[in-house]
DRENPA-632625 format. One record per residue (C-alpha): x, y negated, z; residue in one letter; residue number from 1. Coordinates in steps of 0.001 Angstrom, whole numbers, padded with zeros to 6 digits, always signed. Each point is the difference from the previous one (the first is absolute). Example, Ala and Ser with C-alpha at 12.3 -4.5 7.8 and 13.67 -1.06 7.14 Angstrom:
<recs>
+012300; +004500; +007800; a; 1
+001370; -003440; -000660; s; 2
</recs>
This chain:
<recs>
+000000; +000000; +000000; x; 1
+001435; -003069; -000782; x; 2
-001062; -002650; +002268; x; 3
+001045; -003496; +000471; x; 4
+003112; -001181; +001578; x; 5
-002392; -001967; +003049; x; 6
+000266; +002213; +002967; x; 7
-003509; +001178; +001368; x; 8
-001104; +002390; +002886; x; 9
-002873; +002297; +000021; x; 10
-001358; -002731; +003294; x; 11
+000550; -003003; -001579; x; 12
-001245; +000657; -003996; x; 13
-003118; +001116; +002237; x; 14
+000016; -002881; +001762; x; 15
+000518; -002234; -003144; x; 16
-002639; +001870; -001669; x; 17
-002618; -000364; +002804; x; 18
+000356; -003335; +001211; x; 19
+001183; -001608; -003305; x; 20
+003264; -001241; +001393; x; 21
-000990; -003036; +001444; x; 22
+002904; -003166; -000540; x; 23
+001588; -001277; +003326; x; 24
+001561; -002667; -001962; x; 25
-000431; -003023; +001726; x; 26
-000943; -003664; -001580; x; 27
+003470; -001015; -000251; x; 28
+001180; +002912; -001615; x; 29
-002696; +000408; -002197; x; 30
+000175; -003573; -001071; x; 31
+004097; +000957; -000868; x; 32
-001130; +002842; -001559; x; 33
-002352; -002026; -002569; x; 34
+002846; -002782; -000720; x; 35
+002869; +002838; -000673; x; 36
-002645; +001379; -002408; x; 37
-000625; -003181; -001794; x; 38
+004029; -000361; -000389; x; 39
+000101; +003147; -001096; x; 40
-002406; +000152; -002310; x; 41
+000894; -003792; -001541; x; 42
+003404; +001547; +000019; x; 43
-001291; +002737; -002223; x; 44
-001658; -001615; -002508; x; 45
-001010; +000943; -003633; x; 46
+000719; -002590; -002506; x; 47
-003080; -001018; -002161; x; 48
+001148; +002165; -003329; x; 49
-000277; +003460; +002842; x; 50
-002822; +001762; +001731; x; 51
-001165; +000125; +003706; x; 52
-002978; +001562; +000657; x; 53
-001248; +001629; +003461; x; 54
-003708; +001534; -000233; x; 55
-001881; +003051; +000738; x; 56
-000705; +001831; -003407; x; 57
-002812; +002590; -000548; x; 58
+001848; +003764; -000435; x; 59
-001226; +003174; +000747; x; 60
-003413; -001903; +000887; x; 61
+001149; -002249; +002554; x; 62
+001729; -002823; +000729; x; 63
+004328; +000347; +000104; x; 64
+001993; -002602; +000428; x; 65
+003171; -001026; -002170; x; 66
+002952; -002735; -000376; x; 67
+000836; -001091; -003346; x; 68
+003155; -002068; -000083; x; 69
+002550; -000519; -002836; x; 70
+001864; -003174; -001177; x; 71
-000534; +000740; -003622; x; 72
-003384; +001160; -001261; x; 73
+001997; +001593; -002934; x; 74
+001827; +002500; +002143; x; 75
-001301; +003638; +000337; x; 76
-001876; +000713; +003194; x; 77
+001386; +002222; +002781; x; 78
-002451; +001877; +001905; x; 79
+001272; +000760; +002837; x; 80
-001848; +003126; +002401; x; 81
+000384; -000187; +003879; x; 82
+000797; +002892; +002015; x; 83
-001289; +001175; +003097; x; 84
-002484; +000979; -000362; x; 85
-001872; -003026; +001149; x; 86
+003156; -002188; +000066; x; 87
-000083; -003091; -002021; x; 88
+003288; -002098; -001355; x; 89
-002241; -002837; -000655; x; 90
+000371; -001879; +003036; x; 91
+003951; +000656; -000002; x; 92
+000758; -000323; -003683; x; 93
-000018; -003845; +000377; x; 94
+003910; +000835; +001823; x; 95
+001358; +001568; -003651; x; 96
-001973; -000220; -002319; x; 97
+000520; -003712; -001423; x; 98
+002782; +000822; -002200; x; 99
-002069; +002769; -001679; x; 100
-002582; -002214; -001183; x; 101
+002883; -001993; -002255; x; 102
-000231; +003397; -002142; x; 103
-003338; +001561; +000900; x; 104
-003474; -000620; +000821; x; 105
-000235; +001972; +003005; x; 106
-003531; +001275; +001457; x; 107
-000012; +001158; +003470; x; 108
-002655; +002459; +000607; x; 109
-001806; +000415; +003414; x; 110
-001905; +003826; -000471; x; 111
-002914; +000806; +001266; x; 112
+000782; +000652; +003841; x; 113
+002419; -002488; +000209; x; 114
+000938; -003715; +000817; x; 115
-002535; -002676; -001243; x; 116
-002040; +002869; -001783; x; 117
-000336; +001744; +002973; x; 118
-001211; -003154; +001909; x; 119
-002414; -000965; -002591; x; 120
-001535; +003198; -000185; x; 121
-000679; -000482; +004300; x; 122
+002624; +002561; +000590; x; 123
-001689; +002725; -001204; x; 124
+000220; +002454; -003434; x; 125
-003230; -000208; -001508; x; 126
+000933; +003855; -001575; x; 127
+002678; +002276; +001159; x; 128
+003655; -000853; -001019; x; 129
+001438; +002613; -002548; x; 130
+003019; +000197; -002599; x; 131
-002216; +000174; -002652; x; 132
-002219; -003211; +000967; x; 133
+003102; -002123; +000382; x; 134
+001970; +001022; -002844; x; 135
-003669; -000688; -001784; x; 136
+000141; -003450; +001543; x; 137
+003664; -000513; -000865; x; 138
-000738; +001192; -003886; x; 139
-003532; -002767; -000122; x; 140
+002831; -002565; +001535; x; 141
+002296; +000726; -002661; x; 142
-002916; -000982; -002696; x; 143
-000945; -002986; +001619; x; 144
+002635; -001779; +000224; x; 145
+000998; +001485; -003916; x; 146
-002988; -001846; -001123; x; 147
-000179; -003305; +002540; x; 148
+003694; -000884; -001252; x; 149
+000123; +001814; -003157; x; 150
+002733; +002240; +000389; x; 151
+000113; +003407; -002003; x; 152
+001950; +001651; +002742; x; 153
+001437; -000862; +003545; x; 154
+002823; +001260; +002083; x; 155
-001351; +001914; +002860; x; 156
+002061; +000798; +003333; x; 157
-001054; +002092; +002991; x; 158
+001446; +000100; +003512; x; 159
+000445; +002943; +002042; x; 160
-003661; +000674; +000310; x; 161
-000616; -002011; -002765; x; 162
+002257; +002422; -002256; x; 163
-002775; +002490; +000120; x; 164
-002297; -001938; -001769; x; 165
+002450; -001447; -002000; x; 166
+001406; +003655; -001430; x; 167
-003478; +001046; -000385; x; 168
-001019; -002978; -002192; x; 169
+003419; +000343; -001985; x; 170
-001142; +003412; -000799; x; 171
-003610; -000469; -000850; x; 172
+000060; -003804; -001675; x; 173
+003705; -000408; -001286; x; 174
-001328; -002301; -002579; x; 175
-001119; -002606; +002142; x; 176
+003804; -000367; +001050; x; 177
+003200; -001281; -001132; x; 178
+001520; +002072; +002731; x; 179
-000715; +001963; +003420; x; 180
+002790; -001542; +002985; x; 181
-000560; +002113; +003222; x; 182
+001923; -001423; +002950; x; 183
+000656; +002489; +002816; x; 184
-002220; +002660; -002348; x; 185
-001559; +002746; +001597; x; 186
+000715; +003305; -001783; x; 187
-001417; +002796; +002807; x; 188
-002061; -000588; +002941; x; 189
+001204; +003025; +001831; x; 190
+003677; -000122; -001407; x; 191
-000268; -003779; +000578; x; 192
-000636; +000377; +004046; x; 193
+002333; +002752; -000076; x; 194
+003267; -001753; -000915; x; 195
-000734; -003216; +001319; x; 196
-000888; +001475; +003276; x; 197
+003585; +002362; -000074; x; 198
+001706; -003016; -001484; x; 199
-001300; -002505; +003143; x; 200
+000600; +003251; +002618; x; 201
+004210; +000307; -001531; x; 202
+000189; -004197; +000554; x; 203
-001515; +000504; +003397; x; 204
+002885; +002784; +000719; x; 205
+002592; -002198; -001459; x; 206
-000963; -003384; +001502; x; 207
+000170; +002051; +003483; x; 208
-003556; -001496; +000747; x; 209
-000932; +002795; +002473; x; 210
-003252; -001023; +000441; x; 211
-001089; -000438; -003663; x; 212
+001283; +003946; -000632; x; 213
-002332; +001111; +002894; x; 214
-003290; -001879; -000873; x; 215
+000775; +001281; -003764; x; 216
+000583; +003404; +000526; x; 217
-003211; +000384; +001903; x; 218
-001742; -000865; -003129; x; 219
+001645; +003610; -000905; x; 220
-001133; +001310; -002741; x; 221
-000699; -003191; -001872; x; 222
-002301; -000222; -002225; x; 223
-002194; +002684; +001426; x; 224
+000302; +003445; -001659; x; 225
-004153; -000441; -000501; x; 226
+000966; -003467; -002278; x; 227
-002071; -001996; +002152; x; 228
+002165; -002512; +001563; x; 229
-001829; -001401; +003308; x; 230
+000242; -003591; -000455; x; 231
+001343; -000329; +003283; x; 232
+003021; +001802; -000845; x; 233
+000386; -001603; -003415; x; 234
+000222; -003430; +001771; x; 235
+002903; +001580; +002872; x; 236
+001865; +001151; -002838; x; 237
-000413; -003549; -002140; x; 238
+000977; -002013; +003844; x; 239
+003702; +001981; +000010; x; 240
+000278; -000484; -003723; x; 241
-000588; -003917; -000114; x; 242
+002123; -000503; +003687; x; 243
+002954; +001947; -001630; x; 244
+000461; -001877; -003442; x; 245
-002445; +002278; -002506; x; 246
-002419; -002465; -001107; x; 247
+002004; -002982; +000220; x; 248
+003682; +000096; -000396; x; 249
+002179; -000574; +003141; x; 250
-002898; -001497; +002064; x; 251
-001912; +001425; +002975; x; 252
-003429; -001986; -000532; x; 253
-001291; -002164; -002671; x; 254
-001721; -003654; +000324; x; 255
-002674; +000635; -002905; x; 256
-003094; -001257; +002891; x; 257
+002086; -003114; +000388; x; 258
+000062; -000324; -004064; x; 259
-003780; +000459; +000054; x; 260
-000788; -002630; +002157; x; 261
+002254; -002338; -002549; x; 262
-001932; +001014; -002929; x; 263
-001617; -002554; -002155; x; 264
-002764; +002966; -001291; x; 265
-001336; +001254; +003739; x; 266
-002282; -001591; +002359; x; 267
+000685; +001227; +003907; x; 268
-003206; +002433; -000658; x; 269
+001620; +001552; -003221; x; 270
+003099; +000522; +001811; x; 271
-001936; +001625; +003031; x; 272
-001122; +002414; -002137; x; 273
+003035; +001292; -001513; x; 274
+000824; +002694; +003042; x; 275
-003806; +001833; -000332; x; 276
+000279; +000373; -003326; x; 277
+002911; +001760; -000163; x; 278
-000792; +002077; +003055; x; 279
-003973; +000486; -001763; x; 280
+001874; +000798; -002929; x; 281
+002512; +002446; +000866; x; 282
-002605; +001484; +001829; x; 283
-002574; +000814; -002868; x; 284
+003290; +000823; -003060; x; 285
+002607; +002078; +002664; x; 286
-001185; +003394; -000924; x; 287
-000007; -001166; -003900; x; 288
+003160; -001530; -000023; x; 289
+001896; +002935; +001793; x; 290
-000825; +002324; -003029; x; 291
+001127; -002816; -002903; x; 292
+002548; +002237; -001847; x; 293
+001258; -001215; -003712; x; 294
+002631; +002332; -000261; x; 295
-001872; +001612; -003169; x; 296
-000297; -003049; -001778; x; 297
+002831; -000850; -002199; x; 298
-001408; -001587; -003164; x; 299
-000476; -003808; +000087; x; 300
-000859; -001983; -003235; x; 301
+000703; -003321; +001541; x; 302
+003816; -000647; +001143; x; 303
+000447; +000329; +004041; x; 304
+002230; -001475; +002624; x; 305
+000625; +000627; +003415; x; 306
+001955; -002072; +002919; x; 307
+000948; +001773; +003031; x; 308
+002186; -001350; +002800; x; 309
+002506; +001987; +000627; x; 310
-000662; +000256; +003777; x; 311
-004077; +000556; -000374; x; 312
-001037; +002921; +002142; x; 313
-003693; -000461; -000677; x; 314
-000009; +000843; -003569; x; 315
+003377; +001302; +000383; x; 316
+002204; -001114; -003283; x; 317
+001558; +003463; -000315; x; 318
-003780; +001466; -001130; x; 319
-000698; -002377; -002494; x; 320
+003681; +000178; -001717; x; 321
-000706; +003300; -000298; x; 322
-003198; -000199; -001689; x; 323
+001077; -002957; -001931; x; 324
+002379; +002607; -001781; x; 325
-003009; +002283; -001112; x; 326
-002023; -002683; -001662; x; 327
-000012; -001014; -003288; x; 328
-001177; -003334; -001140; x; 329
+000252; -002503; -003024; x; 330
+002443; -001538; +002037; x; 331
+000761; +000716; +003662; x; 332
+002756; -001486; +002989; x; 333
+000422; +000497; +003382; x; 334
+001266; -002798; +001760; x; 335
+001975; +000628; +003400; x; 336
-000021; -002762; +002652; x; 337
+003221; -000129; +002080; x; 338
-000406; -001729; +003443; x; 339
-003975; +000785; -000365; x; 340
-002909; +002496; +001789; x; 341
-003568; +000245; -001013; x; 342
-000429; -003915; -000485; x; 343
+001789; -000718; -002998; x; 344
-001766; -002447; -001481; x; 345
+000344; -002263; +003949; x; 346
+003415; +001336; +000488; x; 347
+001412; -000301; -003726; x; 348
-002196; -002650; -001772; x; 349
+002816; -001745; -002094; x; 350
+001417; +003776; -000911; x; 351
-003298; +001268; -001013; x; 352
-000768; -003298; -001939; x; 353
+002552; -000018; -002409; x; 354
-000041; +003623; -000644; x; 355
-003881; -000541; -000308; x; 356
+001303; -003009; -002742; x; 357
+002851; +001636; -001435; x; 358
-001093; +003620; -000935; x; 359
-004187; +000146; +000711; x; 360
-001342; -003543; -001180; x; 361
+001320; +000262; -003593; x; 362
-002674; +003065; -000162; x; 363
-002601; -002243; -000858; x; 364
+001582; -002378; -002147; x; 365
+001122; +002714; -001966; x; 366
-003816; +001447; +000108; x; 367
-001134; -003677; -001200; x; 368
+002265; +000741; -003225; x; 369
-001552; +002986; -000757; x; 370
</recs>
């Protein structure tokens, strides 16, 4: 399962989830709050030749809410697919995502479950959450924003999470794309929890953390034999994993709640829904995602890339260099991020831009030739 970097317990999510996490911010600091976001978001601003749009678009027969930003309304979009599940980079991508929009138009998705979709819906799904429905939704994106900004094809990337849909509408609709990018791409559910879990138990050993070997080897056997994960145990495993490096490189914790609050795109109630609707959604696609398995599939017709940070132990980087060698593609490249975990695109932006730029954008002006 490949949850989000933001550390929750089984008594807090259920907390969050009950009592809709009320603020404790006080005046002052809420009244900081809104001026850093105004800086922020004058700081960001489009030019009048780009695009920036933020509104709730029908899909899948209910409202979902996207970002459209680019500098350029000439440059191909970027669609770019959360992970989680439930997790949205929305509210964070205002911290990298700037110098993308110089080359792209980039659309930041909120799915059903999560982030301002989530809160517009009243925190609730108004149908069960499924693969199938959200790589549906993901596929009736695609064609919308195809036919709002006339575009023949897009660039679509999936994180972690995201990957799964991603892959799966690579497969099924390669010629809506110019090309597939899967950052931190899931490969195996099982073999997935498998390695990252060994790979996070051998750093425990090695760092000497005593404490962090004992707690993870009585998640022993990980993932359960039955391949239904409690979620419980999915989120002990994901604590030792982000507090020894895996999901971002060389740090203990990350500050994404404090880059939420900063965002020009979320009010305090959008933000106070983020943490149900990735507990509500991990709850209802677990089971699902644990059985994900494109080993079989080999054949793409639209050319793939994948980033991996070298030091990710949630989609470990070893499993998809391995499948990456079994694929074949119009064009494929696997791009390994040095000094990097499961964040690549926070903890490498300038690295993945230019290869983005240098070997992926020219996809679509060569597809504009054609």
């Amino acid at each position: 399962m490949q949850f989000s970097k933001h550390e929750l317990t089984v008594a807090t999510a259920a907390i969050l989830l009950t009592l809709g996490a009320p603020t404790t911010a006080t005046a002052a600091g809420s009244r900081v709050d809104a001026e850093s976001r105004a800086t922020i978001a004058g700081l960001q601003a489009i030019g009048p030749e780009g695009i920036h749009e933020l509104e709730a678009v029908q899909i899948g027969g209910i409202p979902q809410w996207i970002s459209v930003r680019g500098n350029n309304r000439s440059n191909p979009i970027l669609l770019f697919v959360h992970g989680g599940p439930g997790s949205p980079m929305m509210p964070e991508s205002w911290s990298y995502q700037r110098p993308w929009e110089d080359f792209f138009t980039v659309v930041q998705w909120d799915q059903r479950g999560a982030g301002k979709t989530f809160q517009a819906g009243k925190r609730k799904t108004v149908e069960p959450l499924t693969i199938d429905r959200m790589q549906a939704d993901g596929e009736e994106l695609i064609e919308l924003l195809r036919k709002r900004y006339h575009q023949e094809k897009i660039f679509l990337m999936g994180h972690s999470w995201g990957s799964v849909l991603g892959l799966r509408i690579a497969q099924h609709r390669p010629e809506l794309l110019y090309a597939y990018v899967g950052v931190g791409q899931v490969v195996n559910g099982r073999r997935n929890e498998e390695v990252g879990y060994q790979e996070t138990l051998k750093k425990a050993r090695e760092s000497g953390n005593a404490t962090a070997v004992s707690e993870l080897m009585a998640l022993a056997p990980y993932p359960d034999p039955s391949g239904t994960t409690p979620l419980a145990k999915v989120i002990a495993e994901r604590h030792w994993d982000v507090a020894l490096g895996g999901m971002l490189y060389g740090k203990q914790q990350d500050n994404a709640s404090q880059l939420w609050k900063l965002s020009p795109d979320y009010t305090p109630a959008d933000i106070a829904a983020i943490e149900p609707g990735e507990l509500a959604s991990a709850q209802q696609l677990l089971p699902e995602v644990a059985r994900v398995d494109f080993d079989a599939i080999r054949s793409f017709k639209c050319p793939i890339f994948f980033f991996a940070g070298v030091d990710d132990r949630t989609t470990p980087a070893s499993i998809v260099a391995a499948y990456y060698q079994t694929i074949e593609a119009p064009k494929k490249q696997l791009f390994k991020i040095d000094h990097a975990a499961h964040y690549v695109i926070n903890e490498a932006p300038g690295t993945v831009l230019v290869d983005l730029v240098n070997f992926i954008r020219p996809l679509a002006e060569a597809g504009r030739k054609q």
